[in-house]
C-alpha positions in Angstrom: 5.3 -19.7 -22.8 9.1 -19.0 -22.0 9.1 -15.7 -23.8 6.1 -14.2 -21.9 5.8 -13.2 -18.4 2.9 -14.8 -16.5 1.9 -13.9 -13.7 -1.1 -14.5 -10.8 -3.3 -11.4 -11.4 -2.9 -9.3 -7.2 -6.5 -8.8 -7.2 -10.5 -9.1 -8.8 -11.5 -8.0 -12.0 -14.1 -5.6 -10.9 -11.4 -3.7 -9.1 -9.4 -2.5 -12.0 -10.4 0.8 -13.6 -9.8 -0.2 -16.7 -10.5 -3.9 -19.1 -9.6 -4.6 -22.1 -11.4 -7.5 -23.8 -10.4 -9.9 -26.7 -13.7 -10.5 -28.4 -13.9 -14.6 -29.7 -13.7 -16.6 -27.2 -14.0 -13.8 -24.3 -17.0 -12.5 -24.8 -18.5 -15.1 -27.7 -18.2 -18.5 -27.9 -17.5 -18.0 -31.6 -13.6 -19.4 -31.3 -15.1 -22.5 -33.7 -17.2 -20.7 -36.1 -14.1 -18.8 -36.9 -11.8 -21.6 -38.0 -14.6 -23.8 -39.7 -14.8 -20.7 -41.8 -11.2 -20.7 -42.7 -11.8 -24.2 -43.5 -14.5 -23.6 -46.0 -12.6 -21.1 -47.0 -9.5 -22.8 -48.3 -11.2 -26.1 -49.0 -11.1 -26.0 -52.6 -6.9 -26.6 -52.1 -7.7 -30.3 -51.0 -7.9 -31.3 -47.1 -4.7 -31.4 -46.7 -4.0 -27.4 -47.1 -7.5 -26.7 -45.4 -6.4 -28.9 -42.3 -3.2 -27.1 -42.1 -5.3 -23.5 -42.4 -7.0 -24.9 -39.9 -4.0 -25.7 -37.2 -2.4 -22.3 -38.4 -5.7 -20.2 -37.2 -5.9 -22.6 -33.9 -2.2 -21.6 -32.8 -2.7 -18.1 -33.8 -5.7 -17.1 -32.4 -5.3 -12.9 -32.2 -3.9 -12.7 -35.2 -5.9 -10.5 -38.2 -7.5 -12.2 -41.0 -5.6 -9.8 -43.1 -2.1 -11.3 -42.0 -3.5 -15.0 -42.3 -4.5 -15.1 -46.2 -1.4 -14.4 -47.3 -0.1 -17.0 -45.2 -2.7 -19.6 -46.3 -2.1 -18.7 -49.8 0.9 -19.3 -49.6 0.0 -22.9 -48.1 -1.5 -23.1 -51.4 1.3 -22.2 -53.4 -0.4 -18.8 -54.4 1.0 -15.5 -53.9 -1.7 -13.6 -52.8 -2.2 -9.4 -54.2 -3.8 -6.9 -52.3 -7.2 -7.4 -54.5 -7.3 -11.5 -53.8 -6.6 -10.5 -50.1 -9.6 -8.1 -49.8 -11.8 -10.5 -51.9 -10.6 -13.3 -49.8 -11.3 -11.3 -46.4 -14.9 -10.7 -47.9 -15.8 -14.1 -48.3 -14.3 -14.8 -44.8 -16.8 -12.4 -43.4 -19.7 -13.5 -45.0 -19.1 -16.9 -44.1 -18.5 -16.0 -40.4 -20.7 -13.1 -39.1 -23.9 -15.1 -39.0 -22.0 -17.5 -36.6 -20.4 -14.9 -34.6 -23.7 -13.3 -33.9 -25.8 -16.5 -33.2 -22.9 -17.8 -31.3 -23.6 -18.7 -27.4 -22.2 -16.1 -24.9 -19.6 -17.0 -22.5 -21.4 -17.7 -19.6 -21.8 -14.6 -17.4 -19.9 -12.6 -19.0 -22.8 -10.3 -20.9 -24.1 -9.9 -17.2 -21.0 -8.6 -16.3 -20.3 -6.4 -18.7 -24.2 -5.0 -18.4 -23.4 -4.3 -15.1 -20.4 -2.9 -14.4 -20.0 -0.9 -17.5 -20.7 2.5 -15.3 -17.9 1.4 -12.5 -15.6 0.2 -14.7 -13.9 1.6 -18.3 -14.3 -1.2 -20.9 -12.6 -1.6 -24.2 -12.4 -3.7 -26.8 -9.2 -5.1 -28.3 -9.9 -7.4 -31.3 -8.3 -8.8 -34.5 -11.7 -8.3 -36.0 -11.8 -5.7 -38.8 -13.4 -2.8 -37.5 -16.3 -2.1 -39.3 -17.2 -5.4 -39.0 -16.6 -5.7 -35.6 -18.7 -2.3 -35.1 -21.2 -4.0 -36.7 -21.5 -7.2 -34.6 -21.4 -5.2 -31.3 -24.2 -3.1 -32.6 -26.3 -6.1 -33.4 -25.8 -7.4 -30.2 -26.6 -4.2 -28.5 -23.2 -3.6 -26.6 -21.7 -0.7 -28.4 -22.6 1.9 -25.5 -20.9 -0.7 -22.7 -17.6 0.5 -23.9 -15.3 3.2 -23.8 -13.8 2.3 -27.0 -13.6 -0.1 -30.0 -9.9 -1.2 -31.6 -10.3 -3.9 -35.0 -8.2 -4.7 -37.0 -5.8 -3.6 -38.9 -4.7 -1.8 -35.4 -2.4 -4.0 -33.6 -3.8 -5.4 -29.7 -0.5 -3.7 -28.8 -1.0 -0.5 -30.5 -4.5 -0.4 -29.2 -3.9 -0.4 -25.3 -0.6 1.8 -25.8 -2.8 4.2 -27.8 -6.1 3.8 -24.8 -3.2 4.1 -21.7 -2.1 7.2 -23.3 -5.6 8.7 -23.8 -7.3 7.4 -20.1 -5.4 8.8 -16.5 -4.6 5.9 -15.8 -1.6 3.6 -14.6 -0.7 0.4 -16.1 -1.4 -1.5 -12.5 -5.2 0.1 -13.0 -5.3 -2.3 -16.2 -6.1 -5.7 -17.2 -6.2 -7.5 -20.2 -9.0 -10.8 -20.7 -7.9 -12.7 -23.9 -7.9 -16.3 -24.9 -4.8 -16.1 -27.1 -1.0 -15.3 -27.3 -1.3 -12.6 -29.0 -3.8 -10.5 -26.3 -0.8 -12.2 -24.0 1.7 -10.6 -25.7 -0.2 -7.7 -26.1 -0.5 -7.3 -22.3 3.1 -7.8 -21.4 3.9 -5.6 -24.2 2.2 -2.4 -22.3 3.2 -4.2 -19.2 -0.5 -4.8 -17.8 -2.3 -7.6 -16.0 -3.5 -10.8 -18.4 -6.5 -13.4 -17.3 -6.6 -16.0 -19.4 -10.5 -17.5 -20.3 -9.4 -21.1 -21.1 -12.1 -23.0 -23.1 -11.8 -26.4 -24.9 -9.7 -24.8 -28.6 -7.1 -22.7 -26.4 -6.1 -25.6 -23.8 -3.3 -27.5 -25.9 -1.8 -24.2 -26.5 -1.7 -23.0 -22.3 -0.9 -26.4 -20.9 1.9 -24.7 -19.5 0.4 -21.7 -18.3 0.6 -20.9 -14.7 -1.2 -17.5 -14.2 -4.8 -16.9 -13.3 -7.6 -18.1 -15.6 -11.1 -18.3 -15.8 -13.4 -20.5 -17.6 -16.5 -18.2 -17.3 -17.4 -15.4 -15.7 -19.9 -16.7 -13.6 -17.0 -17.5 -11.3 -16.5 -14.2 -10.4 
């Protein structure tokens, strides 16, 4: 946590013109369906390779499926091409969108989002490709709550650099709600306000972590 700066957030969420959300594990409890499909995916490799996918994906939540294949092929002792990255990425999909979509909501937070998404600017910032992630906020009827959608392969970073140019805005008017380091990073990277929704896969990794969180949004 020493190379990030963390900070109390100066005041409530539903006073800040602008939110960016992480999607897994903000919005959807879908953290878990995630890395079991990484597991399935690499299972063939033996346990010991899927259980090292498996704590790879946990410590790197925020990161693209598109970056992580490589890696895990790698873990495998394959040198993954641009074809066997695409197929792989398929077959990550297919076993994960069902999940994603039949996933519980984090509590309160489609409430929230319902309605306040005329007082406030919402945007999605999500390592989730983004046709696919187009797709799953479609399903689930929340396309017209936001402003905008970023999926991969756009950075986090990129995304909320790109949005703070676009909106009239000021970086004190923003906050970012993630669950990982990277929508962390993200935040200070653009030098915005971070909440952090702890939930039972990301507490190991913010033992340390001394800013505000939330576990739901009930709490607001």
């Amino acid at each position: 946590m020493k190379k990030f700066i963390v900070k109390k957030i100066p005041k409530a969420i539903n006073t800040y013109k602008v939110l960016f959300w992480d999607f897994d594990g903000v919005i959807k409890e879908s953290v878990d369906v995630k890395t079991q499909a990484y597991i399935k995916l690499f299972e063939n490799f033996g346990s010991e390779i899927a259980e090292k996918v498996k704590q790879h994906h946990i410590a790197n939540g925020g990161m693209s499926r598109f970056e992580k294949i490589p890696i895990y092929g790698k873990f495998a002792g394959i040198e993954f091409d641009n074809k066997q990255i695409s197929e792989y990425s398929e077959k990550f999909s297919k076993l994960a969108l069902q999940g994603v979509l039949d996933s519980e909501w984090v509590p309160g937070v489609e409430s929230y989002i319902r309605s306040n998404q005329h007082k406030q600017i919402f945007i999605v910032v999500s390592a989730t490709p983004q046709d696919e992630l187009n797709s799953i906020l479609h399903s689930l009827k929340l396309s017209s709550c936001f402003n905008t959608i970023y999926g991969a392969p756009l950075s986090k970073s990129v995304a909320i650099a790109t949005s703070l140019r676009n909106l009239d805005v000021t970086t004190s008017d923003c906050l970012m709600i993630g669950d990982a380091l990277a929508d962390l990073e993200a935040a200070n990277s653009n030098n915005i306000d971070f909440i952090l929704r702890l939930h039972s896969f990301n507490q190991e990794i913010f033992t340390n972590y001394t800013g505000t969180s939330i576990y739901n949004f009930s709490e607001l």
